[in-house]
C-alpha positions as CSV (number, residue, x, y, z in Angstrom):
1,X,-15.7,-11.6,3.8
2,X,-16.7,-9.6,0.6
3,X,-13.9,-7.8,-1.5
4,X,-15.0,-5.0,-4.2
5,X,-12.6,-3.4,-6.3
6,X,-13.0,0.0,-9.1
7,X,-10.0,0.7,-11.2
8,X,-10.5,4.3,-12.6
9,X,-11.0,4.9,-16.4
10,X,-11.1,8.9,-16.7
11,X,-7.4,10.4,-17.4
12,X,-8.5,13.1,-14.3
13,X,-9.1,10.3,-11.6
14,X,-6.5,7.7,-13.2
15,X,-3.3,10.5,-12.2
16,X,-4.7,10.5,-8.6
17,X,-6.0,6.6,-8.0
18,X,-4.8,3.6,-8.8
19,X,-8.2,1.5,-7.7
20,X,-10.6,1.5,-5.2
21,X,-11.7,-1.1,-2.7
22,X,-14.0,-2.5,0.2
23,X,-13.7,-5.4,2.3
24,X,-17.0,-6.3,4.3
25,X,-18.1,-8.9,6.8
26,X,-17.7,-11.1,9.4
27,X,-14.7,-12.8,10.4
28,X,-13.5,-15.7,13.0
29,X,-10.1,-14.6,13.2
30,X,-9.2,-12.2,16.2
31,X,-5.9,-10.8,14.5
32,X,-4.5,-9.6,11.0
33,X,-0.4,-9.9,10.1
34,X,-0.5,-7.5,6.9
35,X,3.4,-7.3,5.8
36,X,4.7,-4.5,3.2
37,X,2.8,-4.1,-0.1
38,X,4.3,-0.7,-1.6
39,X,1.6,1.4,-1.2
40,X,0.0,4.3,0.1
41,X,-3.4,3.8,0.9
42,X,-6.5,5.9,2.2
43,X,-8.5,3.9,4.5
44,X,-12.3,5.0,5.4
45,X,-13.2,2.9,8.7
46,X,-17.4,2.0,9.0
47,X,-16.7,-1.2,11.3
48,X,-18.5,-1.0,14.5
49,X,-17.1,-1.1,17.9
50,X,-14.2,0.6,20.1
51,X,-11.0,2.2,17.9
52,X,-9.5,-0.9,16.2
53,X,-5.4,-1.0,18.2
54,X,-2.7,-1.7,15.4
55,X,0.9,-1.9,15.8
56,X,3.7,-1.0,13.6
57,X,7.3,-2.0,14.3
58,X,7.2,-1.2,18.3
59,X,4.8,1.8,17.8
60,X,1.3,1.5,19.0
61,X,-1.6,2.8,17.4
62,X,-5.8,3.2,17.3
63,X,-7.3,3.2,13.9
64,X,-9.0,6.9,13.1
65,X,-12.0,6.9,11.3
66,X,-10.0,8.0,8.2
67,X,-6.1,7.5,8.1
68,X,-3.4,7.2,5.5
69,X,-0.8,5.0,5.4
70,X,2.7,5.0,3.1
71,X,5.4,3.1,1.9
72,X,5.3,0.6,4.6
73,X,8.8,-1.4,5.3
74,X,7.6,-3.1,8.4
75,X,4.7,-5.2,9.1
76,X,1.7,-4.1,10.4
77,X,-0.7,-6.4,13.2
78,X,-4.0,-5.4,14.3
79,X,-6.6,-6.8,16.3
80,X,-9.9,-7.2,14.4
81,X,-13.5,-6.7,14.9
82,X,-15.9,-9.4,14.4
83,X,-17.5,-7.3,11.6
84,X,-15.3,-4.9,9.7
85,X,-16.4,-2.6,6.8
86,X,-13.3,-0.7,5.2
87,X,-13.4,1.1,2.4
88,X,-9.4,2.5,0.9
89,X,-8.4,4.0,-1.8
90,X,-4.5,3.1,-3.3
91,X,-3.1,6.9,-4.2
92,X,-0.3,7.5,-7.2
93,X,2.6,7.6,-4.9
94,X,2.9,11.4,-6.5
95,X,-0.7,12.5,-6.0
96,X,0.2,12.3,-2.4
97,X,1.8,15.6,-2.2
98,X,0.0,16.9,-4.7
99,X,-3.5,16.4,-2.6
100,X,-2.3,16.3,1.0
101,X,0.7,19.1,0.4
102,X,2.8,16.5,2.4
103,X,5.0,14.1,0.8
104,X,4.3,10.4,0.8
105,X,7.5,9.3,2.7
106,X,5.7,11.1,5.7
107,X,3.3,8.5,6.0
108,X,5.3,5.2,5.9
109,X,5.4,3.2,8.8
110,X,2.8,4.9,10.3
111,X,-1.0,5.9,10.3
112,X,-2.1,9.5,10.3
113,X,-5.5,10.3,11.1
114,X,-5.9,12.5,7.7
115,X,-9.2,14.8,9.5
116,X,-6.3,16.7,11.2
117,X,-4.9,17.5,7.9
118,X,-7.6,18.5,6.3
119,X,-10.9,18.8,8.0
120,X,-12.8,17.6,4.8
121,X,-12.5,14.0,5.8
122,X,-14.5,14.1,8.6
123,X,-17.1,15.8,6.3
124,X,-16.3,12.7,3.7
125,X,-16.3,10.5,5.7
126,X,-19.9,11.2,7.1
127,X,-20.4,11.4,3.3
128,X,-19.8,7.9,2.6
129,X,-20.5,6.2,5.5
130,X,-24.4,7.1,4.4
131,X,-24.2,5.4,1.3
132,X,-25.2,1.0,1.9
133,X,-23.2,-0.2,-0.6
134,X,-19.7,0.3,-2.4
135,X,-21.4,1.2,-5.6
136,X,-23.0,4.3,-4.2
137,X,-19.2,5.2,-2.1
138,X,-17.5,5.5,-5.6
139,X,-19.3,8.3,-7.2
140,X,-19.1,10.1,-3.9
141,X,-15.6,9.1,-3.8
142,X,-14.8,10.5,-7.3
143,X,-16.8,13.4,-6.9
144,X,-14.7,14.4,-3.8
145,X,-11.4,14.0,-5.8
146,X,-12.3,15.9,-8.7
147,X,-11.6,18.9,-6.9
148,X,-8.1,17.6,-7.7
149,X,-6.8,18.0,-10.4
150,X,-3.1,17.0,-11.8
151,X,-1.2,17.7,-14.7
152,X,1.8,15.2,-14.4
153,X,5.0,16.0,-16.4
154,X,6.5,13.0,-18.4
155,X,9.1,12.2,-15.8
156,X,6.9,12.1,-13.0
157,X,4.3,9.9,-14.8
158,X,7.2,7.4,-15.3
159,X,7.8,7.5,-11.9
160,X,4.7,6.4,-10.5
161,X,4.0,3.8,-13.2
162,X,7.8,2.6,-12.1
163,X,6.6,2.1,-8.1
164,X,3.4,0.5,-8.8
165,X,4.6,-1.8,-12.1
166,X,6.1,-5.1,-11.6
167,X,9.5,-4.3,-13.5
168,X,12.7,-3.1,-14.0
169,X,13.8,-4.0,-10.5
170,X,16.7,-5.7,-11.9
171,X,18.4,-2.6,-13.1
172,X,21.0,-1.1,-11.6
173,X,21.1,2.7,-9.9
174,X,22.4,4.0,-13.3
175,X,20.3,2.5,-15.6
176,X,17.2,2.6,-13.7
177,X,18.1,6.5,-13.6
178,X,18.4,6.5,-17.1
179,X,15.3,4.8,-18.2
180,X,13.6,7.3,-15.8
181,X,15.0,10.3,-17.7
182,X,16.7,11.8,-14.3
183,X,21.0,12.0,-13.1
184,X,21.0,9.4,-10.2
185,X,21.4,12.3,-7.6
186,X,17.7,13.6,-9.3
187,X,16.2,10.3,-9.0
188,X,17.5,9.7,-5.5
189,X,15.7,13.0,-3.8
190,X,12.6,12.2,-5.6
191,X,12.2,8.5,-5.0
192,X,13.0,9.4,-1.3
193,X,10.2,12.3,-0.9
194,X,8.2,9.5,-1.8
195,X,9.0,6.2,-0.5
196,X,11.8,7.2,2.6
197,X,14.0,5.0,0.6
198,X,16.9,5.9,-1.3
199,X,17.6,4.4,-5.0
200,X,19.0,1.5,-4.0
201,X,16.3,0.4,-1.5
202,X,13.8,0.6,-3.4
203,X,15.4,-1.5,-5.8
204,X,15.6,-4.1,-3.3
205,X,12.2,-3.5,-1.9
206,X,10.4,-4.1,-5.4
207,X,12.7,-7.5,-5.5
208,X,10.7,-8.8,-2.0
209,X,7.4,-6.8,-3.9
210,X,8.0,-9.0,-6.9
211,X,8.7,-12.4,-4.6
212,X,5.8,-11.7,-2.7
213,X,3.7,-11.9,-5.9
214,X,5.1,-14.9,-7.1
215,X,4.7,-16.8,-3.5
216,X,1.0,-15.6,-3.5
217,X,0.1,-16.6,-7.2
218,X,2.2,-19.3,-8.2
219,X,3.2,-23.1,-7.5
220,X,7.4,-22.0,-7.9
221,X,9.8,-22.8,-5.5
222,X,11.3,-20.9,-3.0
223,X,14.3,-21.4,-4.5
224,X,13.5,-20.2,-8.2
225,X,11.6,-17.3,-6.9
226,X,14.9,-15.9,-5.6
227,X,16.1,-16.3,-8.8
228,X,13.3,-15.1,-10.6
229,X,13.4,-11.7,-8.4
230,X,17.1,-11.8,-9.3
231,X,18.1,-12.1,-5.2
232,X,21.8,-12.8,-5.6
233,X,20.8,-16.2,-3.2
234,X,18.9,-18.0,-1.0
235,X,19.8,-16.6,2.6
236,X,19.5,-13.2,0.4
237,X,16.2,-13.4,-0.2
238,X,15.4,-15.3,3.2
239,X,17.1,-12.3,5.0
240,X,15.3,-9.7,3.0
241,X,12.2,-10.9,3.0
242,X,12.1,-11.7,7.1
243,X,13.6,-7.7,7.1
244,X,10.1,-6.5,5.8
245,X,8.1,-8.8,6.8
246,X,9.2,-10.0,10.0
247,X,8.6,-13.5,8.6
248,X,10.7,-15.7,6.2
249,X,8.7,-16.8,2.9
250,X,8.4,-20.1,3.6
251,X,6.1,-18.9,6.8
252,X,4.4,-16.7,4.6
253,X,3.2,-19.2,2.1
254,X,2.3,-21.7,4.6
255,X,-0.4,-19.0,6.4
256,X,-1.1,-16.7,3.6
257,X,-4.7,-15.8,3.2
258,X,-6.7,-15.1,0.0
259,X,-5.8,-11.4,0.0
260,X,-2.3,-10.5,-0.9
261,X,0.4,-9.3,2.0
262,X,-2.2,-10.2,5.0
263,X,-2.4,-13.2,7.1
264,X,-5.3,-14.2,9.7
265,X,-4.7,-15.6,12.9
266,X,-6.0,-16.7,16.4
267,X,-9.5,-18.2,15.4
268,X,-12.3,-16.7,18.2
């Protein structure tokens, strides 16, 4: 499998994407386990074959073409095809409502085939799929979001770099509130529009975010990345981490894959 990433330099496209990606090949694995990551995600589908069946929580569902996909809190399994081409683009959690006129928080736990939002995908889609490589899908990519354009006010700019950024997770609902520049009933609606989660949650979610990272990249224990994520123990952070990911950590490190969040199983 080939992975390509763009991160955006131009203020206009960095307040609507985060980065840019494509994964490409062939694989010998049949299915994909791809727990919570905290983000929201555009996903172009070029892989060949039938629609690709996924499943989130208990509900049941055939990749589109194009979909979007939120604040996750559940895992995600999907059957794969032998070759796969994606191509996804990671949205500000903001620029979500902003481009879609729907909030973020509508898309979690679910995918939502974006062409019957907005027509324009299928067009885009057709778009991209013409180009052969990930080098040509950017431009077209940036071209199609420049229509797009966002003017973010201090407080909300401190609020997407505060979802995406690997920090302040330890704070409390107060101070976190504080440091945002909002009351804690302010920061509450907002966070929820966006994630589904109240303050509090999401607190909690970016301690499994941040453990995740550490299991993924580091040698630590499973013991000091509790700590570490500031968990307030051991069957905490066992508990928390099984909640979103329906596995415990120590399964995920054992089967992790090279990507972050997804794990490959059932060899063909």
């Amino acid at each position: 499998m080939n992975s390509l990433h763009y991160i955006p330099t131009e203020p206009r496209f960095k307040d609507l994407i985060h980065s840019i990606w494509q994964v490409e090949g062939f694989t010998d694995f049949q299915q994909e386990h791809i727990i919570p990551k905290g983000i929201v995600e555009v996903i172009f589908n070029f892989s060949d074959g039938p629609p690709i069946p996924v499943s989130i929580g208990n509900k049941q569902y055939h990749l589109s073409n194009c979909f979007i996909n939120g604040f996750n809190r559940t895992a995600i399994k999907t059957q794969l095809p032998k070759q796969q081409v994606f191509f996804g683009i990671r949205l500000q959690p903001l620029a979500v409502k902003k481009i879609f006129k729907i909030p973020a928080c509508e898309f979690s736990d679910i995918t939502v085939d974006l062409s019957l939002l907005d027509p324009d995908f299928h067009s885009l889609w057709h778009q991209l799929a013409e180009q052969d490589h990930f080098n040509k899908r950017v431009p077209v990519l940036l071209n199609w979001f420049a229509k797009n354009v966002v003017e973010w006010q201090p407080r909300e700019q401190l609020i997407n770099d505060f979802l995406y950024a690997n920090d302040r997770r330890h704070l409390s609902v107060t101070q976190l509130a504080n440091s945002l520049c909002y009351s804690t009933r302010q920061l509450s609606r907002k966070i929820f529009e966006i994630t589904g989660m109240n303050t509090e949650e999401i607190l909690l979610y970016k301690k499994y975010l941040h453990a995740v990272d550490l299991v993924h990249h580091t040698d630590m224990s499973l013991t000091a990345i509790a700590y570490q994520s500031h968990f307030s123990d051991q069957s905490h952070f066992i508990k928390t981490f099984k909640a979103y990911a329906a596995i415990t950590p120590g399964e995920y490190k054992r089967t992790m894959s090279f990507v972050k969040g997804h794990i490959y199983e059932n060899v063909r």
